[in-house]
C-alpha positions, 0 to 999 in steps of 0.5 A: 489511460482508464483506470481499469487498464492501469497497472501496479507497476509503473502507472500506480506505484514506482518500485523504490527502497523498501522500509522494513522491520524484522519480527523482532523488533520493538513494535516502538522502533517499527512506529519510529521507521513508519514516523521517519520515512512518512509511511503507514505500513512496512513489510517485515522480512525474517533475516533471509530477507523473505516476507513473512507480514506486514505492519500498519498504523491501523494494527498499532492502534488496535492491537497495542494502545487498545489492547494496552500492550507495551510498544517498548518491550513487545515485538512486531511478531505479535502484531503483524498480519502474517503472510499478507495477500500481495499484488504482482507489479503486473495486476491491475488497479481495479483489481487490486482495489476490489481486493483492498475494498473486499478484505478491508485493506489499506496497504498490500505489498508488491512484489515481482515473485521472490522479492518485494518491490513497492507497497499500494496504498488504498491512497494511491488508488484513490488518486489514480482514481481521481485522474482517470475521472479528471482525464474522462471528464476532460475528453468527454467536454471536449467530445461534446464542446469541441476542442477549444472548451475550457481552454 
């Protein structure tokens, strides 16, 4: 399948539990959920459960460590990018790569309309990416080839 006509859901990202902090949380506590589940981004929720930012590597970096600021007693409400941009599991993955390319994203949350269900990563893309030019070069040699080319 083309890159292009492929969508968030399911051929990009398969909906799965979500990692989340709370804007109250210690910005240290959010960096041990992101080492734990080997992700570099979690959504925040407020305690109705509703999306209200996103967290990332990226942001501990730039806005803890080089702005010198406390992991320990600071919250995820002062770092976290609020009300982030998302994708609908429907949009497709170019799309969604021009957003993350255009706006200088590596993450965006997914969600169905009320409820986050996965999160893209700029990674994800790329490897989808990556197979689609693979399945595009496999066709093309055959086309050209025949067949039996390669096998």
């Amino acid at each position: 399948m083309a890159f292009q006509k492929r969508r968030i859901v399911p051929d990009i990202v398969k909906p799965r539990e979500i990692i989340f902090v709370s804007p109250n949380d210690k910005i240290i506590d959010a960096a041990a959920k992101m080492v734990d589940a080997h992700v570099a981004a979690l959504v925040v929720f407020n305690s109705k459960k509703k999306l209200v930012g996103i967290v990332t590597e990226r942001d501990m970096t730039h806005r803890v460590v080089a702005k010198g600021l406390d992991p320990g007693t600071a919250s995820v409400s002062k770092i976290m990018t609020k009300n982030p941009e998302t994708l609908s599991p429907d949009d497709f993955a170019l799309e969604a790569l021009n957003v993350m390319q255009s706006r200088h994203f590596r993450h965006l949350p997914v969600t169905d309309g009320s409820k986050v269900i996965g999160m893209v990563s700029i990674r994800d893309l790329f490897s989808a990416v990556k197979m689609s030019l693979e399945e595009d070069l496999k066709e093309t040699e055959a086309f050209v080839f025949g067949d039996q080319y390669g096998a």
